[in-house]
C-alpha positions in Angstrom: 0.0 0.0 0.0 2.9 2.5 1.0 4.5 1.4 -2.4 1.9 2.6 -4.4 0.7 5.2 -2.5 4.6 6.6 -3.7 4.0 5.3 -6.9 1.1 7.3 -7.7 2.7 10.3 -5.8 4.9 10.3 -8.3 3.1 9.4 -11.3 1.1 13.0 -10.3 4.7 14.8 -10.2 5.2 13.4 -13.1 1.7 14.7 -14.9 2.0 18.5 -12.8 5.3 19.0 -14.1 4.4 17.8 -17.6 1.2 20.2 -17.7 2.7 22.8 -16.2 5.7 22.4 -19.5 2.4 22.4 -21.5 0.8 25.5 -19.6 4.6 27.3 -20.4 4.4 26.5 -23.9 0.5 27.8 -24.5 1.4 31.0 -22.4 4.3 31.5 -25.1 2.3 31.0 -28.0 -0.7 32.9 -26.9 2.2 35.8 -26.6 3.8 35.2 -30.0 0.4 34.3 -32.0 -1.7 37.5 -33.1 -2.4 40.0 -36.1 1.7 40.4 -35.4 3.0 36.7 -35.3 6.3 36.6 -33.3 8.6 33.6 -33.5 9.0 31.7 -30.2 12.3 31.8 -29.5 12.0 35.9 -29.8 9.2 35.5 -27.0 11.8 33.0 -25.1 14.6 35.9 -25.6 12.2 38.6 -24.7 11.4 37.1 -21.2 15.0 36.1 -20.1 16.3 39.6 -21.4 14.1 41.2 -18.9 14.9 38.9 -16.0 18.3 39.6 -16.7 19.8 35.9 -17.6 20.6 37.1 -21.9 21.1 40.0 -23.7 20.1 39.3 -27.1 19.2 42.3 -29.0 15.2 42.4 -30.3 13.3 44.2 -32.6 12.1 47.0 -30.1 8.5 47.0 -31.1 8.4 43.1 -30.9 9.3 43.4 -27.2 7.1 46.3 -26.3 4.1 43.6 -27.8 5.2 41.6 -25.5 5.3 42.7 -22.4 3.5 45.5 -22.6 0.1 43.6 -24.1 0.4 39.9 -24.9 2.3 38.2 -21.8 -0.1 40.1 -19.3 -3.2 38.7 -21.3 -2.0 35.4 -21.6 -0.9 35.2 -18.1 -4.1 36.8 -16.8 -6.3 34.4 -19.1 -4.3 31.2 -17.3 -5.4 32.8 -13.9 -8.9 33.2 -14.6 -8.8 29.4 -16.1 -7.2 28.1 -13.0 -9.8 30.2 -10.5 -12.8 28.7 -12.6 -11.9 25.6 -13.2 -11.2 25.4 -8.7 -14.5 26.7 -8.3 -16.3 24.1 -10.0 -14.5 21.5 -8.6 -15.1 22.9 -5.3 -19.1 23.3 -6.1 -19.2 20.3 -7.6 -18.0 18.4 -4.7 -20.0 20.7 -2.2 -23.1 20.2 -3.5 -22.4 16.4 -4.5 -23.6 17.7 -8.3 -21.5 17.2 -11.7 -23.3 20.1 -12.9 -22.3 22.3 -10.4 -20.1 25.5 -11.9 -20.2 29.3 -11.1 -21.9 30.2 -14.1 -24.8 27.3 -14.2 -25.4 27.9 -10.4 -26.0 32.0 -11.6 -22.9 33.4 -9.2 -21.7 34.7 -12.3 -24.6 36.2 -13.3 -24.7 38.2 -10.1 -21.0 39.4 -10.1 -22.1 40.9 -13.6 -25.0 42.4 -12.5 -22.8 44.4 -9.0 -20.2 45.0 -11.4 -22.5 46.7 -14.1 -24.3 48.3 -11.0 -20.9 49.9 -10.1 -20.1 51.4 -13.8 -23.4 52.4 -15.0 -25.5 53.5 -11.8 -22.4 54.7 -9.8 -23.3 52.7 -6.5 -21.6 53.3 -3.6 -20.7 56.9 -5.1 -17.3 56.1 -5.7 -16.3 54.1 -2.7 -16.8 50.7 -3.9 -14.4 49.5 -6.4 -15.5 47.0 -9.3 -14.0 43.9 -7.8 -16.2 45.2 -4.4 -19.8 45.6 -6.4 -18.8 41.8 -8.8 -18.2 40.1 -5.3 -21.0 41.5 -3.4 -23.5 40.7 -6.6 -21.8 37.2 -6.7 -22.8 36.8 -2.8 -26.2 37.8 -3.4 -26.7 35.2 -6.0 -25.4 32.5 -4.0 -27.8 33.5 -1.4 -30.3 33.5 -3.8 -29.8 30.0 -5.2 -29.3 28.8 -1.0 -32.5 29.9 -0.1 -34.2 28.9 -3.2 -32.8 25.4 -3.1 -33.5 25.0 0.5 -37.0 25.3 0.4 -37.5 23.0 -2.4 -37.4 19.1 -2.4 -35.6 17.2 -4.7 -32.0 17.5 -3.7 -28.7 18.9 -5.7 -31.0 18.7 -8.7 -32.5 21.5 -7.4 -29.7 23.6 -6.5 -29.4 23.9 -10.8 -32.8 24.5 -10.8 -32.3 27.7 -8.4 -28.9 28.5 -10.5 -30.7 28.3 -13.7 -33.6 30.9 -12.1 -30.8 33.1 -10.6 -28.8 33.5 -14.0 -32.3 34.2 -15.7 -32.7 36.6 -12.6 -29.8 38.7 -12.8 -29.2 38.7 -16.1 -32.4 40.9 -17.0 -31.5 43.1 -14.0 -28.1 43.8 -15.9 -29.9 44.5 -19.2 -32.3 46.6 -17.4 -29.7 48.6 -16.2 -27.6 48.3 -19.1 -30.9 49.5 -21.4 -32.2 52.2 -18.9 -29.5 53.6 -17.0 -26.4 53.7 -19.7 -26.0 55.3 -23.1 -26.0 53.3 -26.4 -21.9 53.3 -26.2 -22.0 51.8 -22.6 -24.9 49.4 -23.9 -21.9 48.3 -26.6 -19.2 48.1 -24.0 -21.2 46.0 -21.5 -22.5 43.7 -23.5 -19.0 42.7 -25.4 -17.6 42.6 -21.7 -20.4 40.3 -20.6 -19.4 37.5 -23.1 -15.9 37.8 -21.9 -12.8 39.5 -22.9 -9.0 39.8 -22.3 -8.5 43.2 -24.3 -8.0 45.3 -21.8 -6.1 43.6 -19.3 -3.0 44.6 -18.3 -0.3 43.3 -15.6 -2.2 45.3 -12.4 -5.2 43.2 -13.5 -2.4 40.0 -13.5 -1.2 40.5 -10.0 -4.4 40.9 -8.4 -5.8 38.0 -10.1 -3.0 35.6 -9.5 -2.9 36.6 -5.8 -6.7 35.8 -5.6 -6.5 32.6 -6.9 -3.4 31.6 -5.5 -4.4 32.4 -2.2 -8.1 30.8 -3.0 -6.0 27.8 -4.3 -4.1 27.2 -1.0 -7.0 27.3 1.2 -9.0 25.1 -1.0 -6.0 22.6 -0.4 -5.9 23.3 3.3 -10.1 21.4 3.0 -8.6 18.5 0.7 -9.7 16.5 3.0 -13.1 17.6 4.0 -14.0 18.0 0.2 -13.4 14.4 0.3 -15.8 13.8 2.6 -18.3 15.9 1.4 -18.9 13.4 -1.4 -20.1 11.0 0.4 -22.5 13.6 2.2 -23.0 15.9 5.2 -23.7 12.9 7.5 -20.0 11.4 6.2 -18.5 14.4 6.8 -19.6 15.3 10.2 -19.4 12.2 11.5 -15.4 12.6 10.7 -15.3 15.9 12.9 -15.8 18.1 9.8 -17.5 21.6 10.7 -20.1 21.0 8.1 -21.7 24.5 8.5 -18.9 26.6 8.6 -16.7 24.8 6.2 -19.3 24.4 3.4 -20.1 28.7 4.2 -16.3 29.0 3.8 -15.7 27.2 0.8 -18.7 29.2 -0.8 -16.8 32.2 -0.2 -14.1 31.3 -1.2 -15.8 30.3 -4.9 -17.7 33.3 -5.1 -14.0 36.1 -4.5 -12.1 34.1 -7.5 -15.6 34.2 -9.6 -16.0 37.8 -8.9 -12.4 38.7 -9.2 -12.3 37.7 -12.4 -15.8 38.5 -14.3 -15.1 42.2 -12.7 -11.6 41.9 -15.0 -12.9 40.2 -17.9 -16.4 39.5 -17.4 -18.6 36.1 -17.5 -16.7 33.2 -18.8 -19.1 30.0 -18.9 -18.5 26.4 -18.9 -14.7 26.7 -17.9 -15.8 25.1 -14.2 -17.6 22.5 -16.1 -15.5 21.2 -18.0 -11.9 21.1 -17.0 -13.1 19.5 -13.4 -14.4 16.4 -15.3 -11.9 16.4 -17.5 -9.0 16.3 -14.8 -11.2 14.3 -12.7 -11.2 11.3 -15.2 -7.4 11.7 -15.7 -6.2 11.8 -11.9 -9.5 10.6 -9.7 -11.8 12.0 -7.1 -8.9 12.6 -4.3 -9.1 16.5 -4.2 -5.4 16.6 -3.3 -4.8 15.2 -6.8 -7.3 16.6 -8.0 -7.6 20.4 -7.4 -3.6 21.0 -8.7 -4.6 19.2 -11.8 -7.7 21.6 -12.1 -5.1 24.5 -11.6 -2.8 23.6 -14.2 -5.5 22.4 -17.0 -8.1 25.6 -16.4 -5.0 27.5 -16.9 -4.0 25.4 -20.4 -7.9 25.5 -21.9 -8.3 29.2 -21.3 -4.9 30.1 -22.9 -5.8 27.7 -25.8 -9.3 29.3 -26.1 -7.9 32.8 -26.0 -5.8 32.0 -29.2 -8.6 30.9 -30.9 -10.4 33.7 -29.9 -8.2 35.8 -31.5 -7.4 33.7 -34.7 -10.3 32.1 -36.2 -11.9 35.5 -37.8 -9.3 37.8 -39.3 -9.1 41.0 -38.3 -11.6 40.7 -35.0 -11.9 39.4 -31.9 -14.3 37.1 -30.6 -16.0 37.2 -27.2 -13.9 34.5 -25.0 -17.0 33.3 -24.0 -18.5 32.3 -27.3 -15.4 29.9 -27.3 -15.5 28.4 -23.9 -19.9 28.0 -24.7 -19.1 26.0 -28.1 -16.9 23.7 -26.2 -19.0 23.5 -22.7 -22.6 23.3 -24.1 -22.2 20.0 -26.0 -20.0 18.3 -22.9 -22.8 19.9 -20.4 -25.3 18.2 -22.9 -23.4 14.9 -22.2 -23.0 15.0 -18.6 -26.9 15.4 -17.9 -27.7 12.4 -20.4 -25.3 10.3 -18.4 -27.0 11.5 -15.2 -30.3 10.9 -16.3 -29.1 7.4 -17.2 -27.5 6.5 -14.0 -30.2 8.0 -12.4 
């Protein structure tokens, strides 16, 4: 038992360091592929000229791509991959539901509709910042689908139910606002940001979103354990000394500041949470130890890969990152609810 305990310790070494290899290379071609396509060993000199290690001389404007536009986005767009791709494991696992992502459950939805509420209506007159009006819109959904859940029968297939009527919820709140309260430019500018988009991040938006997540990541591995047990249910889980209550409350939280965090940078980014947590889950297993590093590294692969073909499947524009991630998600959230309505 010790023996292969180490063995598949190392077999998961083995697969982390291989995606994270992988998760290098996409980050370097989402930097070097665009309307300016730079080779990749330019985008390899480019980085260790600035930490110092070569001195290889580079076409100036090349490098100014480069770190002043294209390693931010991609390095942002692996961040928000990671944090979505955690959440829905964590949710998933919470709620004992493989349906279970921010933007089925609606949290998404809400962190759209406090982050609109913050750029169009001007609450909090200035002293709330965007990431402030996405989290507290992306708590009130939550609350929404709690409540909503709790009071009907039927289970985690209610919980979608009640994320399904939240989304629907807050969604026509932002377009009443957007239609309402903003001017026909703003109407533009909301909407495109709604679907998702990386344009106008920069490397503030980076270090805020990769010390989100990474702290969000590290607490999530601190409840390994209890996310263990929660699939096997409450009962399981308390009868192993697990603080149901406050842990499940916690790990909400902790789901809702990465989803906030990053729709108020880029807006709503579907199917991401879906996905990439079944995906890793059927490579590596259940065990959340394995399992939520894995999520982390391949989140962070998709959404670089689905930036790049964001970017180059229509010359000369720009598709919505979320038109993307849907095209991929909506056929494999298809598949997962016919093969829960089989096993069920």
């Amino acid at each position: 038992m010790i023996w292969h305990d180490r063995l598949a310790g190392a077999g998961l070494g083995l697969l982390l360091l291989l995606s994270s290899l992988l998760l290098v290379l996409a980050i370097a071609a989402g930097t070097g592929i665009g309307e300016m396509s730079i080779p990749l060993d330019v985008t390899f000199a480019a980085f260790t000229n600035r930490l110092g290690w070569t001195a290889i001389a580079l076409p100036p404007i090349q490098e100014s791509v480069i770190w002043d536009y294209r390693l931010s986005r991609a390095l942002v767009a692996a961040c928000c991959g990671a944090g979505l791709a955690l959440s829905g494991a964590v949710l998933q696992s919470l709620l004992r539901n493989a349906l279970a992502e921010p933007y089925v459950l609606g949290i998404s939805a809400g962190a759209s509709t406090g982050a609109v509420a913050i750029v169009i209506l001007g609450v909090g007159a200035g002293t709330l910042t965007l990431s402030a009006g996405a989290f507290a819109g992306a708590f009130a959904a939550f609350l929404f689908v709690a409540l909503l859940s709790n009071g009907a029968r039927g289970g985690a297939g209610k919980t979608i139910l009640a994320g399904v009527a939240a989304s629907q919820l807050f969604n026509a709140l932002t377009s009443y606002v957007v239609t309402t309260s903003g001017n026909a430019q703003q109407a533009r500018d909301v909407m495109f940001w709604l679907l998702g988009s990386f344009g106008g991040v920069r490397w503030p938006e980076f270090y805020l979103v990769a010390a989100v997540v990474g702290l969000c990541f590290l607490v999530c591995l601190y409840f390994a354990r209890a996310l263990d047990a929660f699939a096997f249910g409450d009962d399981a889980a308390a009868s192993l000394g697990i603080p149901v209550g406050a842990v499940r409350f916690g790990l909400f939280g902790v789901t809702a500041l990465m989803t906030a965090t990053i729709v108020s940078m880029v807006g709503s980014i579907g199917f991401v949470g879906l996905v990439v947590p079944h995906a890793a889950r059927f490579i590596v297993g259940p065990n959340h130890a394995r399992l939520l590093p894995t999520c982390v590294v391949a989140g962070g692969i998709f959404m670089v890969l689905a930036d790049i073909v964001a970017r180059v499947v229509m010359p000369q524009q720009v598709l919505p990152i979320g038109v993307v991630t849907a095209l991929v998600g909506v056929p494999f959230f298809a598949i997962i609810l016919y093969r829960s309505k089989g096993a069920a």
